[in-house]
C-alpha positions as CSV (number, residue, x, y, z in Angstrom):
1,X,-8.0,-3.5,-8.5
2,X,-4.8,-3.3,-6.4
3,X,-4.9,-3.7,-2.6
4,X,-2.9,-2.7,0.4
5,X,-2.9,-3.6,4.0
6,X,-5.1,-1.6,6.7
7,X,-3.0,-2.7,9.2
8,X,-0.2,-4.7,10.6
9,X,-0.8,-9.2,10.7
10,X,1.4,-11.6,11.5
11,X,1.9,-15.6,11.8
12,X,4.4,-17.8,13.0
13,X,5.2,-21.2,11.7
14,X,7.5,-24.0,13.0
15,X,9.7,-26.8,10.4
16,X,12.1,-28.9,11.6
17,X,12.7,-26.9,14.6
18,X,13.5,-23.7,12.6
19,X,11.3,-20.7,13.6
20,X,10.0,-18.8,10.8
21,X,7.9,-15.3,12.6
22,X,6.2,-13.6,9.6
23,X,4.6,-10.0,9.5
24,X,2.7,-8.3,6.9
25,X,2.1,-4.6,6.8
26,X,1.6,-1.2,4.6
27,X,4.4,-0.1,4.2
28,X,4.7,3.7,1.5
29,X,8.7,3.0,0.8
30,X,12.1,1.4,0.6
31,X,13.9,3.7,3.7
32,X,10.5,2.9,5.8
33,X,11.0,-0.2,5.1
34,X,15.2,-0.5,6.0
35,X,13.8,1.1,9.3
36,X,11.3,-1.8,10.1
37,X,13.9,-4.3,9.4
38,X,16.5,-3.0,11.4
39,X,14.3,-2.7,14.3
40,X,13.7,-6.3,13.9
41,X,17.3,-6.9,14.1
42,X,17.2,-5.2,17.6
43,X,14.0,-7.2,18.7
44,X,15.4,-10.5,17.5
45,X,19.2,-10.4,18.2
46,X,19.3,-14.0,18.0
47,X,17.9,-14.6,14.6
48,X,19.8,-16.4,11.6
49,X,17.9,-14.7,9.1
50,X,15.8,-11.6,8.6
51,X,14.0,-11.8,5.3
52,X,11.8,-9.5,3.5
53,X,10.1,-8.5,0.2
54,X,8.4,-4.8,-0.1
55,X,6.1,-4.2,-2.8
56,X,6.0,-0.3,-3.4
57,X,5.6,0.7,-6.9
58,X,9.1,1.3,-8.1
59,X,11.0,1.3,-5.0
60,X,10.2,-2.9,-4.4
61,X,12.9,-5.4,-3.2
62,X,13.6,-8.8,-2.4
63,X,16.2,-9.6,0.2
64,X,17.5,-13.4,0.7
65,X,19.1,-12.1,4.2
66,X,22.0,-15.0,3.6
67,X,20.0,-17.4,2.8
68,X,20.4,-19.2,-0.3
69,X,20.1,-16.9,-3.7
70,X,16.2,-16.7,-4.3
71,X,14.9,-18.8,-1.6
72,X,13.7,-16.2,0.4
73,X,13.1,-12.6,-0.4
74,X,11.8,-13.3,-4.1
75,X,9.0,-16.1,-3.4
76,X,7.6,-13.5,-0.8
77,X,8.0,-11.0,-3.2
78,X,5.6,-13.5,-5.4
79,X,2.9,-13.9,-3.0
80,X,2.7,-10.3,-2.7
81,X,1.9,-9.8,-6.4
82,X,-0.5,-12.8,-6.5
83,X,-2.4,-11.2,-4.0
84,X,-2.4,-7.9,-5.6
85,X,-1.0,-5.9,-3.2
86,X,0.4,-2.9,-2.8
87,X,2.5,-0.5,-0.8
88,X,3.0,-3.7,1.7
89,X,6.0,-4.9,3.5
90,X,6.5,-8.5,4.5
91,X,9.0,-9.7,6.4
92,X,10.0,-13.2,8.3
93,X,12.0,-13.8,11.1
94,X,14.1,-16.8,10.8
95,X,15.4,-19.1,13.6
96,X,17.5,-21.7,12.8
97,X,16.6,-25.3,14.3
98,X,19.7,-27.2,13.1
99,X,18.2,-29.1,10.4
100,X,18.9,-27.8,6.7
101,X,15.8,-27.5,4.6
102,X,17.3,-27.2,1.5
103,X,16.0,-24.7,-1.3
104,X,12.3,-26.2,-2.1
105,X,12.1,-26.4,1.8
106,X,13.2,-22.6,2.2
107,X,10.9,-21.7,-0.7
108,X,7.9,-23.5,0.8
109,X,8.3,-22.1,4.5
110,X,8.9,-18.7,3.6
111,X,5.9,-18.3,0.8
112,X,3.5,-20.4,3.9
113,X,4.7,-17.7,6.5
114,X,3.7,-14.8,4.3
115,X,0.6,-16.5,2.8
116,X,-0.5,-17.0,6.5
117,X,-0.2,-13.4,7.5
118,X,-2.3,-12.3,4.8
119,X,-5.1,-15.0,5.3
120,X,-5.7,-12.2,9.0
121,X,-4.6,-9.6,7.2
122,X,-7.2,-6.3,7.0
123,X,-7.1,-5.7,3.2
124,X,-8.3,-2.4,1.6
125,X,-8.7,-1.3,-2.4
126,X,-6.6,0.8,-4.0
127,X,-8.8,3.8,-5.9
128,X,-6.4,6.5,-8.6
129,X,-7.5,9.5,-7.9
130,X,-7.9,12.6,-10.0
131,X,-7.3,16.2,-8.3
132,X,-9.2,19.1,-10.4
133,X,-9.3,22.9,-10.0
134,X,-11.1,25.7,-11.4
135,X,-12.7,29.0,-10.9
136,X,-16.1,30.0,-10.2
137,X,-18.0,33.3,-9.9
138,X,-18.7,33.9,-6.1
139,X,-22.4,33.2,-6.7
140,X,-21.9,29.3,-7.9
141,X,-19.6,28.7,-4.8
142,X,-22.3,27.5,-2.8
143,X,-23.2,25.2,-5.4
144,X,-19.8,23.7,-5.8
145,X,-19.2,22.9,-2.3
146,X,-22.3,20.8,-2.2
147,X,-21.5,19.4,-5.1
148,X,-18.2,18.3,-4.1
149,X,-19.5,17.0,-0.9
150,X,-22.5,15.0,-2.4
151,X,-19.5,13.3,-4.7
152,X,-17.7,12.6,-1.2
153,X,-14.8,14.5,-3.0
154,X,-12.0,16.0,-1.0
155,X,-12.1,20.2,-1.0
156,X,-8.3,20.6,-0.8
157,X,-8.1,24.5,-1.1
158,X,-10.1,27.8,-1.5
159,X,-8.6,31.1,-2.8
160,X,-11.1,34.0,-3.1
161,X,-10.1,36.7,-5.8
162,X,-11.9,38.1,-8.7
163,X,-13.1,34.8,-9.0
164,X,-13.9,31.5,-6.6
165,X,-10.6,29.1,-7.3
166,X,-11.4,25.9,-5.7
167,X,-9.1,22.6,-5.6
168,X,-10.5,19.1,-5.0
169,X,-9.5,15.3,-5.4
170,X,-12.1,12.2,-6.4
171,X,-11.7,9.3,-7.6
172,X,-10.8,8.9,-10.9
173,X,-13.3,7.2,-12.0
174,X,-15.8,9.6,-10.8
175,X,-14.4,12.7,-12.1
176,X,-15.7,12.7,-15.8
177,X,-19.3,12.5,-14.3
178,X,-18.6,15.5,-11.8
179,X,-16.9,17.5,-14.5
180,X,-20.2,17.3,-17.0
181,X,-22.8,17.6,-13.6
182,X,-20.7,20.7,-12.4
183,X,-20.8,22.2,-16.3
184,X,-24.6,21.9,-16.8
185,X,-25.1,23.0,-13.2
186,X,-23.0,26.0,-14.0
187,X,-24.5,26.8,-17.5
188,X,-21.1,27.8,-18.8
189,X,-19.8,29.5,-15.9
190,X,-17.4,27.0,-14.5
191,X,-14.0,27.4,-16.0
192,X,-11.5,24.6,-15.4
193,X,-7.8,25.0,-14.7
């Protein structure tokens, strides 16, 4: 099962006198994303290098930053996957310490950085979830809000006409067993949209 982040972690790790300031945090899309890193820029005016790798179902990216062509943005991008993550930003702050660690050495301090944020890092799963609708005579209403809340479903909306039209959302995984309890409770009166 996928995860994503529950809030923001961080680390900071020193080679050769080059400054590597990691973060780790959810992160929903790519503009999000261009935002966080450009108010790095303005935190860290000094920096060489600001590196990052977002993981965000199709909007992802890996950005080297100047840094040598996949030394940076796509080994982050890496751990990210191998930890199963999801809708997560990471990003590292590089200052440069005058010695060159050439591309193993880039590869190695900017993977550590990230890998070390997420050892702190509050991790929470990832559940699909299904939204169903249907209508209901006013007399099962009662019924199906209970229902709903003993499944620890989400009542979205309620529209009162001829008949009871309720919206909810569950996990996915849940809903084929709430679909057949809500039928047999309703003995044919539950009609699903």
């Amino acid at each position: 099962m996928p995860h994503t982040l529950a809030a923001p972690a961080h680390s900071e790790v020193l080679i050769k006198k080059s400054r590597f300031i990691g973060c780790v945090q959810p992160m929903a899309d790519r503009a999000s994303a261009q935002a966080a890193v450009d108010a790095l820029w303005k935190q860290h005016p000094g920096a060489a290098h600001i590196c990052w790798a977002l993981l965000a179902g199709g909007q992802s990216a890996a950005v080297d930053d100047g840094e040598p062509g996949g030394t940076a943005g796509r080994p982050m991008l890496d751990v990210l996957r191998h930890q199963d993550l999801e809708g997560v930003l990471a990003t590292v702050v590089r200052y440069f310490g005058g010695v060159k660690l050439g591309a193993g050495g880039l590869v190695r301090a900017y993977t550590d950085t990230v890998a070390q944020a997420l050892l702190f890092a509050p991790k929470i799963t990832l559940q699909r979830m299904a939204t169903l609708q249907c209508h209901v005579p006013y007399a099962l209403e009662g019924l199906l809000r209970r229902e709903i809340e003993g499944a620890s479903a989400e009542l979205l909306s309620v529209q009162h006409g001829t008949l009871v039209t309720l919206q909810m959302r569950l996990p996915e995984s849940h809903a084929p067993a709430f679909v057949e309890r809500i039928n047999n409770s309703g003995q044919g009166r539950v009609g699903w949209l």
